[in-house]
VEXKOLKOL-211319 format. One record per residue: residue number from 1; residue in three letters; x negated, y negated, z negated of N, C-alpha, C, O, CB in turn. Coordinates in nm, 3 decimals, padded with zeros to 5 digits. Glycine has a CB too. Layout:
// residues N
KOLDREN pos code     n.u     n.v     n.w    ca.u    ca.v    ca.w     c.u     c.v     c.w     o.u     o.v     o.w    cb.u    cb.v    cb.w
KOLDREN NUM  ALA       X       Y       Z       X       Y       Z       X       Y       Z       X       Y       Z       X       Y       Z
...
// end
This chain:
// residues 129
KOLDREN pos code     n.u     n.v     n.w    ca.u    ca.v    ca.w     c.u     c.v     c.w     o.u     o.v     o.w    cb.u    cb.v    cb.w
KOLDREN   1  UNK  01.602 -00.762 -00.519  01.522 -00.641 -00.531  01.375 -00.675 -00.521  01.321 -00.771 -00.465  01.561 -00.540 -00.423
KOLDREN   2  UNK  01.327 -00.587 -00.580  01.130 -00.635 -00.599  01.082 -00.492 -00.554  01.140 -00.384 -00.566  01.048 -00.683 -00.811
KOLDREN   3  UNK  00.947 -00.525 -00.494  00.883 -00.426 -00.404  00.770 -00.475 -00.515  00.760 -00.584 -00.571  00.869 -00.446 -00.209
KOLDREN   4  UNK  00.688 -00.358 -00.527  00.544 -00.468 -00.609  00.460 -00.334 -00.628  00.497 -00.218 -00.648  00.583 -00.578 -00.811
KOLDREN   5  UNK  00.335 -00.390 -00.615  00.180 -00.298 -00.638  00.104 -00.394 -00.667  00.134 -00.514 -00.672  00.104 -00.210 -00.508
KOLDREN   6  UNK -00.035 -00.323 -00.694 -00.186 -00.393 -00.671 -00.266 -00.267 -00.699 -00.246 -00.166 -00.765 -00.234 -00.536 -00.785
KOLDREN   7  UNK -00.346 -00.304 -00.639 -00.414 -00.202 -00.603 -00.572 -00.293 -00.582 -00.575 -00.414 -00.557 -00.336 -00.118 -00.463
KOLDREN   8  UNK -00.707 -00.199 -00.598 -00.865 -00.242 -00.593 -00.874 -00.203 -00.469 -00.850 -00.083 -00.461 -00.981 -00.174 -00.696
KOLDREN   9  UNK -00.903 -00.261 -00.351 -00.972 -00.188 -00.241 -01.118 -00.184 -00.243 -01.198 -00.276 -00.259 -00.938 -00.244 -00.117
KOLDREN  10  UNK -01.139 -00.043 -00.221 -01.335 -00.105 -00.208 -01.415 -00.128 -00.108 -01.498 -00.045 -00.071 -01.438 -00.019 -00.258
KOLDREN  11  UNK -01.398 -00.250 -00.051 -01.386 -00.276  00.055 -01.537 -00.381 -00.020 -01.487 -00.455 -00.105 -01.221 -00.321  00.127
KOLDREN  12  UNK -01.692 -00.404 -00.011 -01.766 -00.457 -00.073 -01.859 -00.521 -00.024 -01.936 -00.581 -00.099 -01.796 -00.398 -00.135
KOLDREN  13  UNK -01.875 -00.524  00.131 -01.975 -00.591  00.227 -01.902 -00.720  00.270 -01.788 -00.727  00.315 -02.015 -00.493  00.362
KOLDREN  14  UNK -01.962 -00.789  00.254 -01.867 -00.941  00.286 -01.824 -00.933  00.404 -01.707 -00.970  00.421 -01.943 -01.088  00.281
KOLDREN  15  UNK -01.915 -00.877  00.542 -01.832 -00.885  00.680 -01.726 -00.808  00.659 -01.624 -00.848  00.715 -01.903 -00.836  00.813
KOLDREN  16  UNK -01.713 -00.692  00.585 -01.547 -00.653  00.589 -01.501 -00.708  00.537 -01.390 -00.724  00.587 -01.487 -00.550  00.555
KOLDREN  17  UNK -01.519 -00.793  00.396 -01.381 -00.867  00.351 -01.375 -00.944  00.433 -01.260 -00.953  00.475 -01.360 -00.934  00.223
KOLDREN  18  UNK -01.453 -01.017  00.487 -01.408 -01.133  00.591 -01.324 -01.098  00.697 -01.232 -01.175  00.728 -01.521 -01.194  00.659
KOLDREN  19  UNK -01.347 -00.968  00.772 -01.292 -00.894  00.844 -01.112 -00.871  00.798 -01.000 -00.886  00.845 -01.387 -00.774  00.839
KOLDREN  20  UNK -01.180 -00.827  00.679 -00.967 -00.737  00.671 -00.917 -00.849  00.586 -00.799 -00.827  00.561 -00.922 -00.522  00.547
KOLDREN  21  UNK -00.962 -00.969  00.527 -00.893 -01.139  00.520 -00.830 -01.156  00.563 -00.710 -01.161  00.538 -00.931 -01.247  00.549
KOLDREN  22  UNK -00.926 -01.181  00.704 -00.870 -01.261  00.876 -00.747 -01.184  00.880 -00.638 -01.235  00.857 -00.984 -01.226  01.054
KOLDREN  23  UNK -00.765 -01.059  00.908 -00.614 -00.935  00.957 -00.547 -00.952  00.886 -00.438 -00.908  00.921 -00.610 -00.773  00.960
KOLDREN  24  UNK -00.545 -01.014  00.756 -00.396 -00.989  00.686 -00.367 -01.167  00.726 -00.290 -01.195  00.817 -00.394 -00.924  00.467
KOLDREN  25  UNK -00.416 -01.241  00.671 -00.409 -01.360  00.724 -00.318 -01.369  00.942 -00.236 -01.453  00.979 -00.603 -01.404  00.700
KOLDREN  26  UNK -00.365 -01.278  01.013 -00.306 -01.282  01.105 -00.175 -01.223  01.112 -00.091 -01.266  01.192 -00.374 -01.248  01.177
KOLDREN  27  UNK -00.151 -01.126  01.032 -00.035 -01.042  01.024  00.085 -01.139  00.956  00.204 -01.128  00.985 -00.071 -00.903  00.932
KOLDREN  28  UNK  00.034 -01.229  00.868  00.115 -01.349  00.778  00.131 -01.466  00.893  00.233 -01.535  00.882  00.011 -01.417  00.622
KOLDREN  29  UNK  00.059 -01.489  00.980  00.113 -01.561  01.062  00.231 -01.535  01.169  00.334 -01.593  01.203  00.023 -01.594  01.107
KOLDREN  30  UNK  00.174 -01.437  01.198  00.280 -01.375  01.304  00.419 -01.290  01.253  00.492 -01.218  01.321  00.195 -01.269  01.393
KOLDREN  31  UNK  00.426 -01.316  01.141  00.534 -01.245  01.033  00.608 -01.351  01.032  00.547 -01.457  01.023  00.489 -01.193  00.876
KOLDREN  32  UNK  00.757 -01.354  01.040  00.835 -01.434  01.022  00.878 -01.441  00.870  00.943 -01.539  00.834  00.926 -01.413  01.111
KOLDREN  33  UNK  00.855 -01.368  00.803  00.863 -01.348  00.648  00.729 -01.412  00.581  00.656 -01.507  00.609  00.874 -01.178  00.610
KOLDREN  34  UNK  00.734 -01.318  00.481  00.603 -01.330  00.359  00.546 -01.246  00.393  00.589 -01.140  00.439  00.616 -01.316  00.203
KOLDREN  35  UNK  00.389 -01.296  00.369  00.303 -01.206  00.385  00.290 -01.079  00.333  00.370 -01.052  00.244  00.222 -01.249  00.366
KOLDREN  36  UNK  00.210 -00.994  00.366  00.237 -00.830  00.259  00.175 -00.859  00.138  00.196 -00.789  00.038  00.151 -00.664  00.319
KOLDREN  37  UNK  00.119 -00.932  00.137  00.080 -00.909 -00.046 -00.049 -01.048 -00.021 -00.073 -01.108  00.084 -00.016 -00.678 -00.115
KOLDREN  38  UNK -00.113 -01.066 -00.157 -00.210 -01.189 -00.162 -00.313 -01.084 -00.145 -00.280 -00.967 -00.126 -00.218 -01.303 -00.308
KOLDREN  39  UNK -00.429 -01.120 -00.150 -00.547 -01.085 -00.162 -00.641 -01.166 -00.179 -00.653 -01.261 -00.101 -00.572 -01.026 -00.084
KOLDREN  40  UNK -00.738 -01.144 -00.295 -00.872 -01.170 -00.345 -00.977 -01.097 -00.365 -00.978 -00.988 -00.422 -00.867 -01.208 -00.435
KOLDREN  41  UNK -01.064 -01.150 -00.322 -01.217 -01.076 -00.312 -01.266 -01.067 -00.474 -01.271 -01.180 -00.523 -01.349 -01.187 -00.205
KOLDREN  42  UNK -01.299 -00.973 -00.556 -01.290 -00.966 -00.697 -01.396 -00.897 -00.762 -01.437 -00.781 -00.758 -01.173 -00.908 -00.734
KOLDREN  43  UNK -01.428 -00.993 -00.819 -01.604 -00.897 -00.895 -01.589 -00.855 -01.015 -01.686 -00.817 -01.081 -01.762 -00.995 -00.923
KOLDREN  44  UNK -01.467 -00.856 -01.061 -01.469 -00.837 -01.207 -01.355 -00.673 -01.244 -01.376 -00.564 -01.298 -01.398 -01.013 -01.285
KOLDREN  45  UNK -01.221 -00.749 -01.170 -01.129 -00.637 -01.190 -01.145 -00.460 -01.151 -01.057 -00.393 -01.096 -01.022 -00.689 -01.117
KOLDREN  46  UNK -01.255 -00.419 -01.188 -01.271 -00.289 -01.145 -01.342 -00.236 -01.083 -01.340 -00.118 -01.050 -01.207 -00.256 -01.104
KOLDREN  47  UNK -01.435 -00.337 -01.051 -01.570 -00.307 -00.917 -01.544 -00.431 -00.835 -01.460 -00.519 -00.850 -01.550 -00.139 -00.792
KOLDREN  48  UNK -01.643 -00.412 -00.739 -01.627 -00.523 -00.616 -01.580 -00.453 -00.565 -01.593 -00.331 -00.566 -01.726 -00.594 -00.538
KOLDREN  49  UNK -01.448 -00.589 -00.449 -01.361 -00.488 -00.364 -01.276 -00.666 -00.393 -01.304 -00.775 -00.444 -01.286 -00.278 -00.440
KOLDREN  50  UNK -01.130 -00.578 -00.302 -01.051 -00.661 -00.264 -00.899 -00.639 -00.339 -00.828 -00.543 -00.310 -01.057 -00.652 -00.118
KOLDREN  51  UNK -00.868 -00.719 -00.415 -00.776 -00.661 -00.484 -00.612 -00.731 -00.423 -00.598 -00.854 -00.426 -00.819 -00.689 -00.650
KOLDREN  52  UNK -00.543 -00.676 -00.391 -00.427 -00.646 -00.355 -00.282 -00.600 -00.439 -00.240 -00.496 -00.491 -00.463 -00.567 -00.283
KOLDREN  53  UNK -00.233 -00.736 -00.423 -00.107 -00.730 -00.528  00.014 -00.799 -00.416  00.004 -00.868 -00.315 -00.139 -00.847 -00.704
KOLDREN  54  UNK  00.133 -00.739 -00.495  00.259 -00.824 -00.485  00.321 -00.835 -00.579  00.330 -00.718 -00.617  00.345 -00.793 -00.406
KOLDREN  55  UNK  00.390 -00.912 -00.672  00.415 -00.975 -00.785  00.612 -00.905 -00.743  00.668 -00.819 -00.811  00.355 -01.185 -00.790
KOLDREN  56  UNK  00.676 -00.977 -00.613  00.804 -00.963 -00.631  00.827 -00.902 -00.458  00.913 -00.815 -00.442  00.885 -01.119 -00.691
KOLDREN  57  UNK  00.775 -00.936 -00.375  00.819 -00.812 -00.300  00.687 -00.783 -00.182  00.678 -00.882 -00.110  00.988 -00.847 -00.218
KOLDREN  58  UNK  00.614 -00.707 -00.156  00.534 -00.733 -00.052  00.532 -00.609  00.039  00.594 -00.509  00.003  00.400 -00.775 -00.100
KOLDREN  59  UNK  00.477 -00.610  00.132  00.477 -00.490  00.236  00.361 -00.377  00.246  00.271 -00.376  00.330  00.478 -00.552  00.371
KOLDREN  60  UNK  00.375 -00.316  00.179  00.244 -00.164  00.143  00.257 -00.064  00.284  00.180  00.032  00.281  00.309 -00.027 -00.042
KOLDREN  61  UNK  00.331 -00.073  00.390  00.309 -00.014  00.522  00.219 -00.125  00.608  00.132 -00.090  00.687  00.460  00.022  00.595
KOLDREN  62  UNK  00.255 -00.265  00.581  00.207 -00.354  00.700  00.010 -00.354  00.634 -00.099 -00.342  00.691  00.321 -00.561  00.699
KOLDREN  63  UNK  00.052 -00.372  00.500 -00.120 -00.324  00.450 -00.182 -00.213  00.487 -00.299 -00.226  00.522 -00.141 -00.302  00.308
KOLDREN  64  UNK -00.126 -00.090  00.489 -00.157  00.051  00.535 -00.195  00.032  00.661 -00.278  00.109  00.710 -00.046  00.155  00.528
KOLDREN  65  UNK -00.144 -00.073  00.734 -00.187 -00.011  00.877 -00.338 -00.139  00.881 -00.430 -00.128  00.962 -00.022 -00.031  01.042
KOLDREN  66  UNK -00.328 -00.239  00.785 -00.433 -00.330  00.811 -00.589 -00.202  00.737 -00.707 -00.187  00.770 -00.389 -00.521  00.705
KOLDREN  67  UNK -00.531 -00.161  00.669 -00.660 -00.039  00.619 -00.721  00.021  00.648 -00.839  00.037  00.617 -00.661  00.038  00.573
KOLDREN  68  UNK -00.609  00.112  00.769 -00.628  00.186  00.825 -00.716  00.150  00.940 -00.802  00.230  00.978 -00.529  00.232  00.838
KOLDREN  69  UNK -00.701  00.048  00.990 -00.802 -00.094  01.113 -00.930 -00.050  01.071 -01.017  00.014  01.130 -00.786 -00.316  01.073
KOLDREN  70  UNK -00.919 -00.122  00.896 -01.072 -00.163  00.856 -01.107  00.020  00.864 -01.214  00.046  00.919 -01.099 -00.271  00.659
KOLDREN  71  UNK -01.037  00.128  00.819 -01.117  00.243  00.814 -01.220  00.274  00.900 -01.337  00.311  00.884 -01.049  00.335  00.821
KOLDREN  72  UNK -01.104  00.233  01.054 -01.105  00.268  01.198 -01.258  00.168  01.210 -01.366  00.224  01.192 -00.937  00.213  01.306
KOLDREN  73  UNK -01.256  00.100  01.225 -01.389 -00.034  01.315 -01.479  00.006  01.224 -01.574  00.048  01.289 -01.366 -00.248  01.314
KOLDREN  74  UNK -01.501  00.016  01.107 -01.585  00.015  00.998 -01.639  00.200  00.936 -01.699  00.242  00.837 -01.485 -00.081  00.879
KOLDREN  75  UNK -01.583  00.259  01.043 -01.591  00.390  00.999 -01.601  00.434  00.869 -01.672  00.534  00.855 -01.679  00.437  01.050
KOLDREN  76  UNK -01.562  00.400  00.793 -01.503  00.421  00.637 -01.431  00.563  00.573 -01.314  00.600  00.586 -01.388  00.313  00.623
KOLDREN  77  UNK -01.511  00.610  00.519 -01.478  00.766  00.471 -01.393  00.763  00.312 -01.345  00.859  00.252 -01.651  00.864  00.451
KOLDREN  78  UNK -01.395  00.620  00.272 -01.317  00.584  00.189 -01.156  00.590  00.132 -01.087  00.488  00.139 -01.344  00.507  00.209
KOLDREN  79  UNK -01.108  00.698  00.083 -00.993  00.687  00.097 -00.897  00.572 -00.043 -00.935  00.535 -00.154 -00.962  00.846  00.110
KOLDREN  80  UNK -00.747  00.545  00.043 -00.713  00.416  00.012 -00.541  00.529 -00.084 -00.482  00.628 -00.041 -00.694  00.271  00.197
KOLDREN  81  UNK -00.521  00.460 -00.199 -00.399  00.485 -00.212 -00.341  00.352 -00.233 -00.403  00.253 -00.273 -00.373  00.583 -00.311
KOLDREN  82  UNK -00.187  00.359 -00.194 -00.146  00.267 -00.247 -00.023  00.302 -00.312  00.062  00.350 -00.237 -00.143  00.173 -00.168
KOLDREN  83  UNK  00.000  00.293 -00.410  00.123  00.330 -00.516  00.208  00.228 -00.518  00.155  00.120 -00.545  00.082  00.356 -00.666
KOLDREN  84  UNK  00.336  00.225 -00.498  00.440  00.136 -00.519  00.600  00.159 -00.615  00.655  00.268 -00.630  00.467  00.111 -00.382
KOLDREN  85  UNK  00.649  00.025 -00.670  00.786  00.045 -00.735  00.858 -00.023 -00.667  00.811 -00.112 -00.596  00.808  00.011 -00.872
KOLDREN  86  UNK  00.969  00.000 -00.671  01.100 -00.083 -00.591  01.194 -00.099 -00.727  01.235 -00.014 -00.805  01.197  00.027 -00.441
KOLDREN  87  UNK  01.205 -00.184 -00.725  01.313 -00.256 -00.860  01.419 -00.364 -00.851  01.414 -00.439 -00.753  01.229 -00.327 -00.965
KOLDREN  88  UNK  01.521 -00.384 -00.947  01.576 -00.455 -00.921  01.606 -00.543 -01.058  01.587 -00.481 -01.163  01.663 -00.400 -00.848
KOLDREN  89  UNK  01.646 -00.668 -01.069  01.638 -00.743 -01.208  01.782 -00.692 -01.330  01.802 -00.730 -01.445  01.650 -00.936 -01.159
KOLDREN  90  UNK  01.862 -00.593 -01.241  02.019 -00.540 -01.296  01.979 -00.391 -01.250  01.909 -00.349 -01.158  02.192 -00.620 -01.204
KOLDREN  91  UNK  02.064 -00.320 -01.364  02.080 -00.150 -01.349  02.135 -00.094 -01.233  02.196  00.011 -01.254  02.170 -00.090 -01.454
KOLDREN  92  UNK  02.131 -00.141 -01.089  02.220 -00.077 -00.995  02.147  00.058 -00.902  02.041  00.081 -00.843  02.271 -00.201 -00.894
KOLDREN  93  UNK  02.232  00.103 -00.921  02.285  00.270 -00.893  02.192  00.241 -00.732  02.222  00.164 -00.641  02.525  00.315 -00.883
KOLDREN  94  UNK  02.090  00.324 -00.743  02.029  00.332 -00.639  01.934  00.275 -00.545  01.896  00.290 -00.429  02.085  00.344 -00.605
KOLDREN  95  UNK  01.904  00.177 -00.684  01.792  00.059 -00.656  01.648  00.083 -00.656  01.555  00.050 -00.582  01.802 -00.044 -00.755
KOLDREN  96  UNK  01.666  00.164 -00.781  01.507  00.211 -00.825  01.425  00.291 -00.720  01.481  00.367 -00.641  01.511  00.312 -00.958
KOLDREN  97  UNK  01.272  00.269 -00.721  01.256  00.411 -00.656  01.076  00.401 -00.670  01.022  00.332 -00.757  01.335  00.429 -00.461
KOLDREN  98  UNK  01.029  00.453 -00.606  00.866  00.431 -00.554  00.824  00.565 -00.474  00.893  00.665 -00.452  00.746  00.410 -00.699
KOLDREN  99  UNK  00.687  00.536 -00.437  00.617  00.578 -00.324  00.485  00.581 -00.371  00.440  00.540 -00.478  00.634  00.494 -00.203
KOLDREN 100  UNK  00.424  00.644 -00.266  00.256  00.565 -00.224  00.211  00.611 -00.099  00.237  00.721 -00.050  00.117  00.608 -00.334
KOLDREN 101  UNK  00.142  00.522 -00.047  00.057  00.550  00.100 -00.037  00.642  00.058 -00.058  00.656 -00.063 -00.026  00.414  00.178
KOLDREN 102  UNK -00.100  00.709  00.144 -00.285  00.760  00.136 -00.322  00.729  00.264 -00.263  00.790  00.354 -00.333  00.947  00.107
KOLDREN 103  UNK -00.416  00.637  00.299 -00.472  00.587  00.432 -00.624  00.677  00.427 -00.700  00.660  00.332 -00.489  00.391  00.438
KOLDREN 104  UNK -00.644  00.731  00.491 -00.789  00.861  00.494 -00.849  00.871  00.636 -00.818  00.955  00.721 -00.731  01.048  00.458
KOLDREN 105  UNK -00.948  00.764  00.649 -00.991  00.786  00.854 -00.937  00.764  00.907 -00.917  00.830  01.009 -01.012  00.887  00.941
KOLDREN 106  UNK -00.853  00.624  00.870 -00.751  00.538  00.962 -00.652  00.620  01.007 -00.617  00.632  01.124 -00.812  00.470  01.087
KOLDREN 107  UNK -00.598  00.691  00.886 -00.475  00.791  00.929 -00.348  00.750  00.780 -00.370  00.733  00.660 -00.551  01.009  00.931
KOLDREN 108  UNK -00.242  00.748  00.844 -00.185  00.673  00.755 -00.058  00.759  00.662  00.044  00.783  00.727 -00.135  00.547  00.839
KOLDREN 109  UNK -00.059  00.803  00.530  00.045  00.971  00.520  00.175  00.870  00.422  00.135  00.778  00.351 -00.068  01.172  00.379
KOLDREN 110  UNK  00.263  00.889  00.427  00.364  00.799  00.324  00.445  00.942  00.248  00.472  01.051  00.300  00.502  00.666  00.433
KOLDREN 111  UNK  00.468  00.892  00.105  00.513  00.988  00.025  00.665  00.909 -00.023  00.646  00.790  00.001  00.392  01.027 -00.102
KOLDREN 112  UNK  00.748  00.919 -00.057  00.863  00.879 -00.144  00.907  00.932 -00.231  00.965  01.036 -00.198  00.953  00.863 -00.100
KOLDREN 113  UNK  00.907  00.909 -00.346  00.968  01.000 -00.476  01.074  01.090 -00.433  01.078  01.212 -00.439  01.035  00.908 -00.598
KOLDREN 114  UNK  01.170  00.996 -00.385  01.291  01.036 -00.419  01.308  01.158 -00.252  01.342  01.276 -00.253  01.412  00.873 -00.447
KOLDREN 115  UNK  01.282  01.097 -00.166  01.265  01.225 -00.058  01.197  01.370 -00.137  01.250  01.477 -00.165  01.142  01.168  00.082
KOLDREN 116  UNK  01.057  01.321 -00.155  00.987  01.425 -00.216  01.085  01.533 -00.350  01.090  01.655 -00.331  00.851  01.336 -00.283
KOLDREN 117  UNK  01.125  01.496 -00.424  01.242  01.522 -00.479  01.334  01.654 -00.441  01.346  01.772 -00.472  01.306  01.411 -00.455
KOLDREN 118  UNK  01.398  01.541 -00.344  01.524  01.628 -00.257  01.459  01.720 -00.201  01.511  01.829 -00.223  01.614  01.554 -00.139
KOLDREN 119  UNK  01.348  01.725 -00.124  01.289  01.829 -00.046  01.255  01.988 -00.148  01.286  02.106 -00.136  01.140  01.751  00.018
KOLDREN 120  UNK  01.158  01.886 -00.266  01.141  02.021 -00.352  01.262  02.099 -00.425  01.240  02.218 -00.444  01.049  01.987 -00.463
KOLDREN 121  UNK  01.430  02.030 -00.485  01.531  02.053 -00.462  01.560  02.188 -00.336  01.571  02.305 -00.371  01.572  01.922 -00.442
KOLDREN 122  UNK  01.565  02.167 -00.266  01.580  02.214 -00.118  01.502  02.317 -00.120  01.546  02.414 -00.058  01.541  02.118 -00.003
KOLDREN 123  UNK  01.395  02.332 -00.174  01.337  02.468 -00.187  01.374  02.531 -00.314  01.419  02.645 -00.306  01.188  02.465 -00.177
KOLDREN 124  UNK  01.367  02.493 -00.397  01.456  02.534 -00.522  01.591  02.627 -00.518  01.613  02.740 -00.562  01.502  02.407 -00.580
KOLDREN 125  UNK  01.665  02.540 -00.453  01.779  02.608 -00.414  01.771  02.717 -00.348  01.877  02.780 -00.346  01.849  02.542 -00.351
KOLDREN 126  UNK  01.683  02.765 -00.294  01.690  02.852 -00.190  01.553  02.931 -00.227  01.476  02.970 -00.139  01.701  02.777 -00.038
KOLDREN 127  UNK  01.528  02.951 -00.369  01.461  03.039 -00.443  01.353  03.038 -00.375  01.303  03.148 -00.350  01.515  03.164 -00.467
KOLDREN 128  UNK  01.297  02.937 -00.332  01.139  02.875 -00.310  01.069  02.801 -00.364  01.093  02.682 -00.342  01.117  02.821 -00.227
KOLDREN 129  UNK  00.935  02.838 -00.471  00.868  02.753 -00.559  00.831  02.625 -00.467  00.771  02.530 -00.515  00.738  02.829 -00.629
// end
């Protein structure tokens, strides 16, 4: 199964990239897995900022909360989305899916398609737009 995003952060003063580097860099150490995603400092792809990918599976909550840090210390009015797919390399029944974070003043909101879905379902049924 594959987890995967990328996303531009605009994150553009070098002490913060150096700053939210280090934090993901610490979070990859102390992770017994893979890190949540790579990151590069990027002048070209979209603005300056920090661009943030995972190719085949990475962690878009363990990033959310490193964001949410830099929002927090850096008082950052900047808000962050992060959009994600969940996939798999075969058609199986219940594999697919996606999401996205919104990190806003180091506050962290998670959405899921498929919850989101069922919920609006759920009002549907019960003759609620």
């Amino acid at each position: 199964n594959y987890l995967q995003f990328s996303e531009m952060l605009k994150i553009e003063k070098p002490e913060e990239q150096a700053w939210f580097l280090e934090e993901l860099a610490k979070v990859s150490e102390n992770d017994d897995y893979s890190p949540p995603c790579e990151a590069v400092v990027e002048e070209e792809l979209g603005g300056s900022g920090i661009w943030v990918h995972a190719e085949e599976y990475g962690d878009p909550s363990a990033l959310a909360d490193i964001v949410a840090a830099w929002q927090r210390k850096f008082k950052s009015k900047e808000e962050v989305i992060i959009s994600y797919a969940l996939s798999c390399s075969k058609p199986r029944i219940g594999e697919f899916g996606g999401g996205a974070i919104l990190i806003y003043r180091g506050k962290i909101y998670a959405f899921d398609g498929q919850t989101d879905a069922y919920a609006k379902f759920g009002k549907l049924k019960k003759g609620k737009k």
